[in-house]
Structure formats: C-alpha cells, structure tokens
Backbone bond lengths (Angstrom), bond angles and torsions (degrees), N, CA, C in turn:
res aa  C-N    CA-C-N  psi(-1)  N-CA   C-N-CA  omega(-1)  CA-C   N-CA-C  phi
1 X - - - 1.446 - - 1.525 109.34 -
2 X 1.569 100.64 137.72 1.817 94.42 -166.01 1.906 88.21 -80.55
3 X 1.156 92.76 157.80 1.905 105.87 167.56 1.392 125.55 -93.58
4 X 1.450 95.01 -10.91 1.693 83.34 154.83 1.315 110.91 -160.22
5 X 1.365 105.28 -178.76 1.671 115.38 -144.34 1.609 119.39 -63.00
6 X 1.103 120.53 161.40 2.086 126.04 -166.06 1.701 91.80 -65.07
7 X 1.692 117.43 -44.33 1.650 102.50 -172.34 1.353 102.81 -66.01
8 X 1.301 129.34 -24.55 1.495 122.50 -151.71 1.722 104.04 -87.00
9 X 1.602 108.71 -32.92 1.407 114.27 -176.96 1.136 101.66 -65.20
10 X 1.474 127.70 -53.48 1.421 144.86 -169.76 1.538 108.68 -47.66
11 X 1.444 114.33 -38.33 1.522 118.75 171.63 1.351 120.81 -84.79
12 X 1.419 105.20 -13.69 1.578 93.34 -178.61 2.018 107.34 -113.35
13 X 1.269 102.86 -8.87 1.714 106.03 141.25 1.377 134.99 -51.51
14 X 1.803 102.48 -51.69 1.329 101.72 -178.11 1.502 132.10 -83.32
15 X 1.388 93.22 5.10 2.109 104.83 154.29 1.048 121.95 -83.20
16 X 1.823 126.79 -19.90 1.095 92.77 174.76 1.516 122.17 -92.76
17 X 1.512 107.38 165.78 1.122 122.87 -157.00 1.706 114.90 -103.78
18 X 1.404 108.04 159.42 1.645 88.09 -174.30 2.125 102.64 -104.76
19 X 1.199 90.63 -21.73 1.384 101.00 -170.12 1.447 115.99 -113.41
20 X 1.191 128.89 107.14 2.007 108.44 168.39 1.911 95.59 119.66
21 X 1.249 92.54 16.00 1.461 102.42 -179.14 1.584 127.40 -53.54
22 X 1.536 135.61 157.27 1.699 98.77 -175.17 1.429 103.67 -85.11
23 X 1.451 138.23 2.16 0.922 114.11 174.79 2.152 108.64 -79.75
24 X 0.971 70.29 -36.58 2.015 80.61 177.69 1.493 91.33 -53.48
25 X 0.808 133.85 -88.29 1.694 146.97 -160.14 1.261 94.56 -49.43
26 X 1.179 138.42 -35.71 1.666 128.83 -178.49 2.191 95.54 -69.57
27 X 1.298 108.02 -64.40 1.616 122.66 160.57 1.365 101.85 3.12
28 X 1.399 88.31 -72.63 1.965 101.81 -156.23 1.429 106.79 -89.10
29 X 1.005 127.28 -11.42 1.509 137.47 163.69 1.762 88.32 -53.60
30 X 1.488 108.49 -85.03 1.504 112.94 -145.19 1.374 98.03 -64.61
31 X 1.322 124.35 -16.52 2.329 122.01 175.33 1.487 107.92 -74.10
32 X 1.509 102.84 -39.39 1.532 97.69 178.03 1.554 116.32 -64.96
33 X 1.683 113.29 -51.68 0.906 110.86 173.18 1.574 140.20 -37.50
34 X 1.670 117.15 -17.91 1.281 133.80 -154.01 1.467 95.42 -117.82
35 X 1.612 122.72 0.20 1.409 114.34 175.19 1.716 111.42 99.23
36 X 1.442 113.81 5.37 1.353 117.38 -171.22 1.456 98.71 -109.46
37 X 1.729 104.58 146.02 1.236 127.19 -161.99 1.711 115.38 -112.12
38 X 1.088 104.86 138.55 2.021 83.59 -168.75 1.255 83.41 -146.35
39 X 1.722 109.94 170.80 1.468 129.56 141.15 1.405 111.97 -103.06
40 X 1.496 117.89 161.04 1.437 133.20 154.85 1.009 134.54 -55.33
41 X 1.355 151.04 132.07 1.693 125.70 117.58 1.379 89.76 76.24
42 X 1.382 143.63 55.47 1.326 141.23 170.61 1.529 102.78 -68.81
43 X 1.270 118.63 129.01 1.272 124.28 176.33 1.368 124.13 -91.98
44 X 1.114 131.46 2.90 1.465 152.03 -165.95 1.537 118.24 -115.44
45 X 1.433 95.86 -17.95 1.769 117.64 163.32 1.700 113.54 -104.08
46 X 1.671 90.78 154.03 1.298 98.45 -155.02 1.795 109.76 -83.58
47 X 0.938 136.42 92.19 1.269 146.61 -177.29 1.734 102.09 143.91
48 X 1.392 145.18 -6.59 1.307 126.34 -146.12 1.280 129.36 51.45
49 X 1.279 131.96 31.67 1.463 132.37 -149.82 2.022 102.67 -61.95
50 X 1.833 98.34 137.77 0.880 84.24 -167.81 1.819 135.51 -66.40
51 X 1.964 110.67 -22.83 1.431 120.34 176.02 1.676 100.74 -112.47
52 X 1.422 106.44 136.47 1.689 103.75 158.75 1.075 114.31 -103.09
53 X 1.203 121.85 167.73 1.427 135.01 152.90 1.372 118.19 -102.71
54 X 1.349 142.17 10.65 1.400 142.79 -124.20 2.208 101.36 -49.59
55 X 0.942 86.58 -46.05 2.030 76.51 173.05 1.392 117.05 -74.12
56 X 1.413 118.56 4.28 1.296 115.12 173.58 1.116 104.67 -116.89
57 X 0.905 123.86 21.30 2.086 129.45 -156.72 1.440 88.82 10.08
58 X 1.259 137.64 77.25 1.722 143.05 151.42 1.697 115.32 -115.00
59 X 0.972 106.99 152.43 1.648 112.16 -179.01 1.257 119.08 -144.53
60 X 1.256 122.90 102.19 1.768 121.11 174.78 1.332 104.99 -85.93
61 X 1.874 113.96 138.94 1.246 115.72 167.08 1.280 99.22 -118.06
62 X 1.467 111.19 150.66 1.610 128.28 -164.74 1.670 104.61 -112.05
63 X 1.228 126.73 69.15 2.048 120.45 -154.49 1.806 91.91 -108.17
64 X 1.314 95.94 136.99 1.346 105.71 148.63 1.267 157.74 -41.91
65 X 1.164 161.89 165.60 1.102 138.48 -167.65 1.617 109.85 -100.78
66 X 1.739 84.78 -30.59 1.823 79.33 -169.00 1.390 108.57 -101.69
67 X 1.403 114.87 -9.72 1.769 111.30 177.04 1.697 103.11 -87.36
68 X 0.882 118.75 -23.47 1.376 110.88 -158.44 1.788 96.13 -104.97
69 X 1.220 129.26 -11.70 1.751 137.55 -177.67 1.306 118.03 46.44
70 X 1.996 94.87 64.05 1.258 106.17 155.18 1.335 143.45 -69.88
71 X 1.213 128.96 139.36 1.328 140.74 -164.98 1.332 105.41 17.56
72 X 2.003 143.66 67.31 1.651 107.47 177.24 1.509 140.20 -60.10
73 X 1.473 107.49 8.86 1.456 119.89 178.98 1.535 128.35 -92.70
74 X 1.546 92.94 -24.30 1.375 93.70 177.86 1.507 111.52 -120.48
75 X 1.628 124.39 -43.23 1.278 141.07 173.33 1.417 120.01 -31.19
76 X 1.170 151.85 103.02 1.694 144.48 179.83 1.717 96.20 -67.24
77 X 0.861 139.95 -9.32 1.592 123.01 -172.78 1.465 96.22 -93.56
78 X 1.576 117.61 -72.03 1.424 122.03 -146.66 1.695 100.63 -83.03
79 X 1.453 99.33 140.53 1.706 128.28 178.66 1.345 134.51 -148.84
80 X 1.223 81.76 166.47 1.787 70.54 166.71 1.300 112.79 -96.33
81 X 1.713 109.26 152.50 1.317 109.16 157.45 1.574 133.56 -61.96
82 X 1.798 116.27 167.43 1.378 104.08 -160.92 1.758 79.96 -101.32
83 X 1.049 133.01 -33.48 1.474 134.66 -137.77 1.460 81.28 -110.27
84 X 1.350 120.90 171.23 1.788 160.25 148.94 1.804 78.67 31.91
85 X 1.333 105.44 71.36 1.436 101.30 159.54 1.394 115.71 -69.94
86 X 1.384 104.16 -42.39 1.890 114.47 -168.93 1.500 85.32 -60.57
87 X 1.111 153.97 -7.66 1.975 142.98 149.30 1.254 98.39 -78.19
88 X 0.994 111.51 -81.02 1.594 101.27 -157.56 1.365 137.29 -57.59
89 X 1.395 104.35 -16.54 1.818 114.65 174.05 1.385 98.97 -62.64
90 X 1.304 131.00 -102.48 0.782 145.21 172.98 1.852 118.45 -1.82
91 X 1.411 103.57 -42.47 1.332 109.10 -176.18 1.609 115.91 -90.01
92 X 1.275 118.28 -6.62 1.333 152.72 -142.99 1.561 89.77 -111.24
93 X 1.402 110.55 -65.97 1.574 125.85 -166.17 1.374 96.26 -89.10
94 X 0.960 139.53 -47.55 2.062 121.48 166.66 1.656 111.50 -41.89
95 X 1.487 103.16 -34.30 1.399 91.80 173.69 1.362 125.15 -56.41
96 X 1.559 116.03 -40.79 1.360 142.08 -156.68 1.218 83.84 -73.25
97 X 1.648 132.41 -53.46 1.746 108.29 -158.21 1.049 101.51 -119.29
98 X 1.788 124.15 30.92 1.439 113.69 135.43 1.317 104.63 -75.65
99 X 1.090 115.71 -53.17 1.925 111.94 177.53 1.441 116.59 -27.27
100 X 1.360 111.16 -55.14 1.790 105.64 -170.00 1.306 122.57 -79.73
101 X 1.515 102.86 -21.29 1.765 115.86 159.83 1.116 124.37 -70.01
102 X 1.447 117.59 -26.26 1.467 113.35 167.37 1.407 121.60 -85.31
103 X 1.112 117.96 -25.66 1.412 133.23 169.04 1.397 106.00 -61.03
104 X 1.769 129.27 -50.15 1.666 124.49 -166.29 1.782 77.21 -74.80
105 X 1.052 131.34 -53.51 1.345 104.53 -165.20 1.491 111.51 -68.35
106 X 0.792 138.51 -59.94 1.392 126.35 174.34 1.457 123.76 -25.33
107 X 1.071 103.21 -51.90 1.835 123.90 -178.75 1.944 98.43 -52.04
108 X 1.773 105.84 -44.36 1.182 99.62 -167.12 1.665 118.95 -82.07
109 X 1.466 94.02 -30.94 1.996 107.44 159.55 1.857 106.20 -53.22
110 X 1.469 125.79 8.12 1.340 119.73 -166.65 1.331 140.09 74.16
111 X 1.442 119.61 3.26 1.472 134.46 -165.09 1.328 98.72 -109.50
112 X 1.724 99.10 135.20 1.607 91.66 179.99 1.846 92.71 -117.03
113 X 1.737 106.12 141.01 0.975 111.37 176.66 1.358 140.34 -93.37
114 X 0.883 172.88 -108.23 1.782 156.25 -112.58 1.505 117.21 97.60
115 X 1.048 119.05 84.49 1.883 115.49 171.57 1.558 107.83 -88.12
116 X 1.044 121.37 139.90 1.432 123.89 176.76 1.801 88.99 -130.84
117 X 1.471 94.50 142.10 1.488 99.05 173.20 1.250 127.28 -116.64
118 X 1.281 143.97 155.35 1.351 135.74 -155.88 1.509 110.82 -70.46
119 X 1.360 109.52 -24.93 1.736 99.88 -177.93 1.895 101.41 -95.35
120 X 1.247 125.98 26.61 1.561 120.17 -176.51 1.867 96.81 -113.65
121 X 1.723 107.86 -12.67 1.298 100.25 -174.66 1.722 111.69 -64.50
122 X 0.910 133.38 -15.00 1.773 144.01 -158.00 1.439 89.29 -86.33
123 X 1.665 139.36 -29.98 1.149 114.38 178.01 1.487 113.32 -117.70
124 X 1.402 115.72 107.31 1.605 146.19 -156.01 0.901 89.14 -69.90
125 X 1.576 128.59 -82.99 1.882 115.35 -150.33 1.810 100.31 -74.87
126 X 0.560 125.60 -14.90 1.673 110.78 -172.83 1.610 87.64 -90.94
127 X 1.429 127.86 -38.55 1.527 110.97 -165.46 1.858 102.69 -55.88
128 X 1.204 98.45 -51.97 1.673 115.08 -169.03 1.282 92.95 -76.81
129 X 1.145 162.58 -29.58 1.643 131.93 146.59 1.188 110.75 -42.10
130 X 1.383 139.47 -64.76 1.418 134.84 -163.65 1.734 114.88 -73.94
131 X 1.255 95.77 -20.19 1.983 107.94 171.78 1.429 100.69 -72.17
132 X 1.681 118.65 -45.33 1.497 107.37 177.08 1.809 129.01 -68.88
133 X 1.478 83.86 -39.99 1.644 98.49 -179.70 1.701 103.99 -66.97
134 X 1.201 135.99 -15.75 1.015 129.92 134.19 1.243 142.10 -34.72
135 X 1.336 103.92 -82.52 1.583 116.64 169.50 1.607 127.20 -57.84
136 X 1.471 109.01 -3.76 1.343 112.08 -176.32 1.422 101.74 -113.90
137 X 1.118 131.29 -16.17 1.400 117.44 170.32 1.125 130.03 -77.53
C-alpha cells in the first residue's frame, strides 16, 4: 500500500527527469573537467545515449538504479516496488530489454559502450580511472 496519496505520487513522478539528471551532470562535470569533449542525447542513436564520443565511436550511459533494475541483490538504491507491482514490473523490465537491444545495436553500429550506475557515482577517483581507461583505449 502506497503511503501517500495518487495526487501526491503523480506530482512527485512528474519531476523526474529522463535526461540532465544529477547523476549525469555530476558525469559530465568530472569528463569535461579532464579535457574530454562529448555530445548529448544523440538522437540518431539507438537508445539516446546519454555521453558520445562520436571520434571515438564510445558511449557512456548514466542509468539509474531503480528505472533501469540494477543489481537488486547487492545495490542499496534499486528495488522493487511495494505498491501496483502488476505496473511496475512489467514497466521496470521493458526497461531492462530496451537497454540490451540498444546496446547489441549500438555495439553493431561499432560503438563500444560504458554504463555507469547511479549508486557507483559516490566513488570519484576510481569512477574517473575507469571513465578514462575507457575512453583511452
């Protein structure tokens, strides 16, 4: 049973955002900072991925924990919901295999991708080692 009321969920759903997120914006903070150059939200690629590399054919995606159903065994963010599961599974898990479909396609356009997840942003120098050792190979 949700704990609070259908208008109140309804308002605090419709902030969140899909693009420009703070974990994204923290992301592109620490790439810019390091001298690296990207585009956005390419619309011509298959998912919108949120960082490009287009001269590196590389792609970082910046996903949530709880939209995208990261790890629920180990992750402290992502879960399941308690309320209107018969919605949210379903809507929860389309996410999951739009993700891997956009990814085999991507992979097959030549771009290799990068997921960063919302609970890995809290550790800075190891994130930006593995964001570089990325982008430099």
């Amino acid at each position: 049973m949700d704990k609070i009321s259908p208008a109140r969920r309804s308002k605090n759903m419709q902030k969140i955002k899909s693009r420009d997120t703070v974990p994204e914006l923290h992301i592109r903070k620490m790439i810019f900072a390091e001298g690296y150059r990207y585009r956005l939200h390419v619309k011509n690629l298959p998912g919108k991925p949120d960082i490009v590399f287009p001269k590196r054919k590389k792609i970082i995606f910046v996903n949530g924990c709880f939209w995208h159903m990261h790890n629920l065994s180990s992750c402290k963010i992502s879960h399941v919901p308690k309320s209107r599961i018969d919605f949210w599974m379903p809507k929860l898990l389309r996410n999951v295999e739009r993700d891997k479909t956009n990814l085999a396609r991507l992979n097959e356009l030549g771009y290799k991708t990068f997921v960063i997840w919302e609970c890995e942003i809290n550790g800075k120098n190891k994130l930006l080692a593995r964001i570089k050792s990325f982008l430099d190979e």
